[in-house]
MIZABA-444206 format. One record per residue (C-alpha): x, y, z; residue number from 1. Coordinates in steps of 0.02 Angstrom, whole numbers, always signed. Layout:
     c1     c2     c3 domar
      X      Y      Z   NUM
...
! end
This chain:
     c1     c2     c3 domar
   -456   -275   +475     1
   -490   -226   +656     2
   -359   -234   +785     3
   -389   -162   +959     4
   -284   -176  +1118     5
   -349   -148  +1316     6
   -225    -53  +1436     7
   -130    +84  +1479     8
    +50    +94  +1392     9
   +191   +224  +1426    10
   +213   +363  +1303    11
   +325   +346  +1182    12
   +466   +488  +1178    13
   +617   +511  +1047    14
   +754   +416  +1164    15
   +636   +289  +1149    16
   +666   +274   +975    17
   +840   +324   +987    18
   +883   +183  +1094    19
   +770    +84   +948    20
   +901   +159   +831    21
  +1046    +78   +915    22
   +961    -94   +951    23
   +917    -98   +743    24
  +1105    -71   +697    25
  +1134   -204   +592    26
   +974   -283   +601    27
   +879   -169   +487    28
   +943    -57   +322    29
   +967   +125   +316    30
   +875    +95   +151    31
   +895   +239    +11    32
   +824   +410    -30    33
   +808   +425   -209    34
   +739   +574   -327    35
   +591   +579   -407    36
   +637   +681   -569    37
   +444   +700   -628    38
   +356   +701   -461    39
   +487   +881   -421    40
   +408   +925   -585    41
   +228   +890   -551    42
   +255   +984   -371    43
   +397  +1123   -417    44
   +498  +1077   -268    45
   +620   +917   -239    46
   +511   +751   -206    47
   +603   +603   -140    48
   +575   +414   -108    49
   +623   +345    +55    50
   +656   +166     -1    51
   +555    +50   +158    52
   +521    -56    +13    53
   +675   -127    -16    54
   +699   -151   +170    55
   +767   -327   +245    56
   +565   -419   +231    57
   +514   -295   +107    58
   +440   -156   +228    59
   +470    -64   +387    60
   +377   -188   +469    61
   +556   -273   +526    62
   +594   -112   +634    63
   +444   -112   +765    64
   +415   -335   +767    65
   +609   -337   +817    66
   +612   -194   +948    67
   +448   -267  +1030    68
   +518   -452  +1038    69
   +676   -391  +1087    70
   +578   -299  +1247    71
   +528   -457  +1298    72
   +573   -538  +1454    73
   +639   -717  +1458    74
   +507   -799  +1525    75
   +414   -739  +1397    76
   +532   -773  +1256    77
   +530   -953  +1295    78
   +353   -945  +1281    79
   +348   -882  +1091    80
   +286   -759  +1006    81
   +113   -763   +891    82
    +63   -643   +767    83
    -94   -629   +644    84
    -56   -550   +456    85
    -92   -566   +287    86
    +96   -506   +239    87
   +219   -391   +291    88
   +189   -408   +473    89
   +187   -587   +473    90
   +371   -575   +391    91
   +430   -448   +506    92
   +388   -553   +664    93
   +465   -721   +574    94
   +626   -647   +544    95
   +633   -544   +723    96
   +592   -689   +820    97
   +718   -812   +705    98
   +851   -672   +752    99
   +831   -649   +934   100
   +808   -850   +952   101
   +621   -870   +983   102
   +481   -977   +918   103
   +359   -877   +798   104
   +181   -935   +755   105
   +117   -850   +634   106
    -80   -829   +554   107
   -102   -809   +400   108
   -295   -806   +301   109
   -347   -944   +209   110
   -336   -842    +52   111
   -151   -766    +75   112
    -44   -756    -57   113
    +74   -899    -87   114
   +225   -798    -98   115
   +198   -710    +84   116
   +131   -879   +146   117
   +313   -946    +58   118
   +429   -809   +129   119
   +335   -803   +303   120
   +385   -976   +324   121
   +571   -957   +241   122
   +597   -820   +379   123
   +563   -956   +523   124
   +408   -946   +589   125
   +261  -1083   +601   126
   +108  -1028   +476   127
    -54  -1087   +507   128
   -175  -1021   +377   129
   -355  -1000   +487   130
   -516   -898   +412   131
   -569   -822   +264   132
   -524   -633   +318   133
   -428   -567   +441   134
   -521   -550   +587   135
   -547   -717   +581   136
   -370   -740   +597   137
   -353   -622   +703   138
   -471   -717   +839   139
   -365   -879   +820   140
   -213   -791   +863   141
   -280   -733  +1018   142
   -351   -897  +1070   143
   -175   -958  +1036   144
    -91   -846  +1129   145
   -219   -862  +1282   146
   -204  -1058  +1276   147
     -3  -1069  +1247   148
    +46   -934  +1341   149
   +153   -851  +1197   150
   +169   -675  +1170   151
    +47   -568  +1060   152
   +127   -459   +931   153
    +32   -312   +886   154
    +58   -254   +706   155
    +34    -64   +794   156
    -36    -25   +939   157
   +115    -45  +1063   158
   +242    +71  +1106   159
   +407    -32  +1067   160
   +325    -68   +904   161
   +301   +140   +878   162
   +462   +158   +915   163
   +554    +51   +810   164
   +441   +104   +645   165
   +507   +288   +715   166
   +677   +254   +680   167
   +617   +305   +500   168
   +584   +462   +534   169
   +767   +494   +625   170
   +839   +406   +442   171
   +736   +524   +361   172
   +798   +671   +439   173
   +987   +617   +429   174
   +975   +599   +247   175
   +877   +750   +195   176
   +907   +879   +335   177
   +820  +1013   +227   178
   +660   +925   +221   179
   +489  +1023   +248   180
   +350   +892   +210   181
   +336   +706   +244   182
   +198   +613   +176   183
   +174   +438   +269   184
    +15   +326   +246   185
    -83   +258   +367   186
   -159   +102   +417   187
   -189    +83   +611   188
    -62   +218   +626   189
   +111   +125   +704   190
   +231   +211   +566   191
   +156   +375   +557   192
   +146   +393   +726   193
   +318   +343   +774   194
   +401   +446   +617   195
   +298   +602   +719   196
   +388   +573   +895   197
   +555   +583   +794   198
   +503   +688   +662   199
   +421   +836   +768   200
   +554   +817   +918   201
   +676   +880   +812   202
   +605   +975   +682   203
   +422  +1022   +747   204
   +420  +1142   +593   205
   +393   +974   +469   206
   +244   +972   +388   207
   +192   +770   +410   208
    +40   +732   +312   209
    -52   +551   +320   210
   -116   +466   +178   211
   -257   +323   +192   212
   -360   +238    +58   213
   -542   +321    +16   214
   -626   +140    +75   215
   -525   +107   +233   216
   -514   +285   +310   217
   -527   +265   +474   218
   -429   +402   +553   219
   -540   +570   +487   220
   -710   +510   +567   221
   -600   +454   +732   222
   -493   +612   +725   223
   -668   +729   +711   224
   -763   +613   +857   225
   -593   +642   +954   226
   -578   +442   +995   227
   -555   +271   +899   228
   -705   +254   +790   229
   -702    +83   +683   230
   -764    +82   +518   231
   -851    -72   +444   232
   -793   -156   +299   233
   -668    -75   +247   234
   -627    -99    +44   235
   -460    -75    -58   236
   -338   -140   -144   237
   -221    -66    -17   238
   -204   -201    +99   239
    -49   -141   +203   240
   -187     -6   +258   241
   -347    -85   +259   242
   -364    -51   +455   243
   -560    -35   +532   244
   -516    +54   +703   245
   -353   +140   +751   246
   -225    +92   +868   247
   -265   +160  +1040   248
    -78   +198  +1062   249
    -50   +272   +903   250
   -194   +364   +885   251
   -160   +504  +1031   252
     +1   +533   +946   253
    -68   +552   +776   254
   -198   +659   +846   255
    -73   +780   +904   256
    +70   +800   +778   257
    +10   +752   +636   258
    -43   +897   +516   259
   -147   +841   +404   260
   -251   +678   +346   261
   -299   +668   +162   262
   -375   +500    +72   263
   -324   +464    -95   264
   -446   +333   -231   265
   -403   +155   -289   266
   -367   +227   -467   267
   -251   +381   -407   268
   -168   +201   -322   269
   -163   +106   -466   270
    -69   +277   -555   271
    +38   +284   -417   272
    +96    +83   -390   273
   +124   +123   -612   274
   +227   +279   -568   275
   +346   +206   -470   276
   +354    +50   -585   277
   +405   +141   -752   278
   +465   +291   -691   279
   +566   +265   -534   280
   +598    +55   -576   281
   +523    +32   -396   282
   +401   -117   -367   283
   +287    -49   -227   284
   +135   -137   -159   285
    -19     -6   -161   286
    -21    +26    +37   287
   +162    +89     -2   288
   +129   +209   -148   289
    -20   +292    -59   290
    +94   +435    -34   291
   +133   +445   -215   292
    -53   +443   -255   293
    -75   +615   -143   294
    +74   +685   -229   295
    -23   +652   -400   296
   -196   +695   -355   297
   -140   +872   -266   298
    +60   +926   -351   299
    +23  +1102   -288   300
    -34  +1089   -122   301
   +153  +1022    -48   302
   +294  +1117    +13   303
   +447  +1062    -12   304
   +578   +976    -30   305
   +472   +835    +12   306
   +489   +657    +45   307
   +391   +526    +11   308
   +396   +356   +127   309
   +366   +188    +16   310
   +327    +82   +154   311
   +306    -86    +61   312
   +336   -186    -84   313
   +239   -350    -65   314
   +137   -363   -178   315
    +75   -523   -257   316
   +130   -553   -440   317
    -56   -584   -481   318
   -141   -449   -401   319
    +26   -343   -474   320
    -28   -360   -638   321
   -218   -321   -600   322
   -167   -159   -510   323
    -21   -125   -688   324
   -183   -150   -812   325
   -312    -57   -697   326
   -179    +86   -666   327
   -134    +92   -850   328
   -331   +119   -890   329
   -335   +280   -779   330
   -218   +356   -859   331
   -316   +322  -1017   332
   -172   +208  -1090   333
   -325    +67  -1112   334
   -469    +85  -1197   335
   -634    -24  -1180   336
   -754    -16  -1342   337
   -903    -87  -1414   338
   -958    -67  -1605   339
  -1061   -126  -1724   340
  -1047   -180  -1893   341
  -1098   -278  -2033   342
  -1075   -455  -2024   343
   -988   -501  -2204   344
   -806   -585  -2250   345
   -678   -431  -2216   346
   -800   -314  -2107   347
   -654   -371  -1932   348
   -512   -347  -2057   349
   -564   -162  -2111   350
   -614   -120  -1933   351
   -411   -171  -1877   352
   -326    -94  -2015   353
   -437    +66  -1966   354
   -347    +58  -1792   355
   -164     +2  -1867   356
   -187   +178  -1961   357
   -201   +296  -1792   358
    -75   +177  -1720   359
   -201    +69  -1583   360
   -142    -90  -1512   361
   -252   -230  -1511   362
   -237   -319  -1352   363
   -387   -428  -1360   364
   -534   -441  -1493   365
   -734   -524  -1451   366
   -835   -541  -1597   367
  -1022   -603  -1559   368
  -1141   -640  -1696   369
  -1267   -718  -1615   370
  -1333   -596  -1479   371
  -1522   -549  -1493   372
  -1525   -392  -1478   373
  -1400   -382  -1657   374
  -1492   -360  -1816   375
  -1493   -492  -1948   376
  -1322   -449  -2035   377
  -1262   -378  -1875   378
  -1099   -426  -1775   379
  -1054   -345  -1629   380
   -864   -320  -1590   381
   -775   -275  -1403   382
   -606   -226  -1415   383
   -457   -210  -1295   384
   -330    -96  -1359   385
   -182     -8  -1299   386
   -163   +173  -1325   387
    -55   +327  -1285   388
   -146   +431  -1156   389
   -336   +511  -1161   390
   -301   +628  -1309   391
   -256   +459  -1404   392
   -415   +376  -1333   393
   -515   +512  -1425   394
   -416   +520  -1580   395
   -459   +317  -1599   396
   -639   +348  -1558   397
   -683   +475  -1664   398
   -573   +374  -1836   399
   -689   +244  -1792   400
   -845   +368  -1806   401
   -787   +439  -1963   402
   -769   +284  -2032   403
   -936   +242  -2016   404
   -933   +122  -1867   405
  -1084   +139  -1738   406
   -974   +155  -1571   407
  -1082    +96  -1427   408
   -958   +123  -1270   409
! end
């Protein structure tokens, strides 16, 4: 995803997102701070959650669409608004512009999710699915807004949009005064940059540290070259933060008070997006538990107390229960395997009461006969099981070994 913007803007200060404050009273939630009992563990300091996910749209992406539209003058509010997304943006803008009393278009790819598509539409605005990725969508938003004359919502790189996602960072504060490190991730760089301007303003002593995923990580090779540098295809499963190119605006900012950037893997993701599920009973899309993921990968490099900002939790039931399977296997609670044994009446029955004894749960069971490559009175089994962690991965293995079973993978 590659958003870019032309033009000088003002810079954004803390009134500006004090004033932001005042115009989200009762618009937007002063959503919770929870504990994280194991995180504080992992790091040996207090970790907390700030809670954007269960914010009114299901991110903080209300905060900056509502402060923008709300900027606008009324010549241009009775011109509309347009907006391209794939999710929480689109939502954000729908319910702004159904709150301040202006038309929304929203577009949405071809290949959205039905329950964004569902709830972008619920919220007010007009969805035209256009394009197979989001560029593509992108570029018909544009050419709407050129031929209609409506507005162009930026999902970042604005400064009423930085300062509304900043009003985070002043929540943050007011709820855990004693804070030393913030961990934020980042897509074009909108929220971290306006949780800086509040953040550092008042407390320039807080450690703020960005988070972005290992195949979209745009900001490090920008940050070294010292400008915007876009990235090309950027991969993960992460798609709150799946941004090519920084935001102009938010990138000077970032640049500047920002401490640190670190990028975090699709499977320290998928342990992350499972953390919060079982541990903390948060549903989190995997943009939003980025921060978690740094917290797991690196316990002892964080002072704090620190809190952690889940930004999001959109995510599609589908791709949900992809991420819960794929995070379950990095933590070694799945376990892939391939044996061979002799093909005769009993040989599967043996091989599952040898797992029943270590306690394996058999989640799905392939048994080919007929391959090639197999011997004459050869079968070839691939089991899916369910296990305990890696030490019980290894325990199951090496029964099956002993047992006399040939274990290929």
């Amino acid at each position: 995803m590659t958003f870019s913007t032309s033009g000088t803007f003002r810079p954004v200060i803390l009134d500006d997102i004090r004033g932001a404050q005042k115009m989200l009273s009762g618009v937007a939630r002063m959503t919770a701070m929870e504990g994280s009992r194991h995180l504080s563990q992992l790091v040996g300091a207090p970790v907390h959650f700030k809670c954007e996910n269960l914010q009114r749209t299901g991110s903080f992406k209300l905060r900056g669409a509502y402060v923008r539209i709300s900027g606008l003058s009324p010549v241009e509010r009775a011109a509309g608004v347009v907006a391209a997304s794939a999710g929480n943006h689109a939502q954000g803008v729908a319910l702004a512009s159904t709150l301040l009393g202006v038309r929304s278009t929203v577009f949405m790819p071809m290949g959205a999710p039905l329950p964004k598509v569902a709830a972008t539409r619920e919220y007010g605005a007009e969805v035209r699915l256009h394009g197979q990725v989001i560029d593509e969508t992108l570029a018909a938003a544009q050419e709407y807004a050129h031929e209609t004359g409506a507005v162009f919502i930026h999902p970042f790189d604005h400064p009423d949009i930085i300062a509304g996602q900043g009003t985070v960072g002043l929540e943050i504060l007011e709820q855990c005064p004693e804070v030393r490190t913030i961990v934020v991730g980042i897509g074009g760089g909108g929220l971290a940059a306006g949780i800086a301007v509040a953040v550092k303003s008042v407390r320039p002593d807080v450690k703020l540290i960005g988070v972005q995923a290992e195949g979209a990580a745009a900001y490090p090779p920008s940050l070294s070259a010292g400008h915007p540098v876009s990235i090309d295809c950027p991969t993960t499963m992460a798609d709150g933060i799946k941004v090519g190119r920084p935001g102009d605006v938010p990138f000077k900012i970032i640049g500047d008070l920002i401490d640190e950037v670190r990028t975090v893997s699709e499977d320290e993701l998928s342990s992350a997006l499972l953390l919060c599920l079982e541990r903390a009973k948060l549903v989190v899309e995997p943009a939003g538990a980025s921060p978690v993921a740094a917290l797991l990968s690196d316990p002892g490099s964080f002072t704090g107390p620190v809190v952690a900002l889940l930004s999001g939790g959109n995510v599609d039931p589908l791709l949900m229960q992809r991420i819960l399977r794929h995070g379950m296997a990095a933590a070694g609670r799945y376990l892939s395997l391939r044996l061979r044994l002799t093909d005769r009446p009993g040989a599967l029955a043996a091989l599952l009461g040898s797992l029943s004894v270590v306690d394996a749960n058999v989640l799905d069971v392939s048994h080919v006969r007929t391959d090639p490559r197999l011997g004459l009175t050869e079968a070839e089994v691939e089991l899916q099981l369910e296990t305990k962690g890696p030490e019980h991965c290894e325990l199951v293995a090496a029964t099956l070994r002993d047992a006399g079973y040939t274990v290929m993978s």
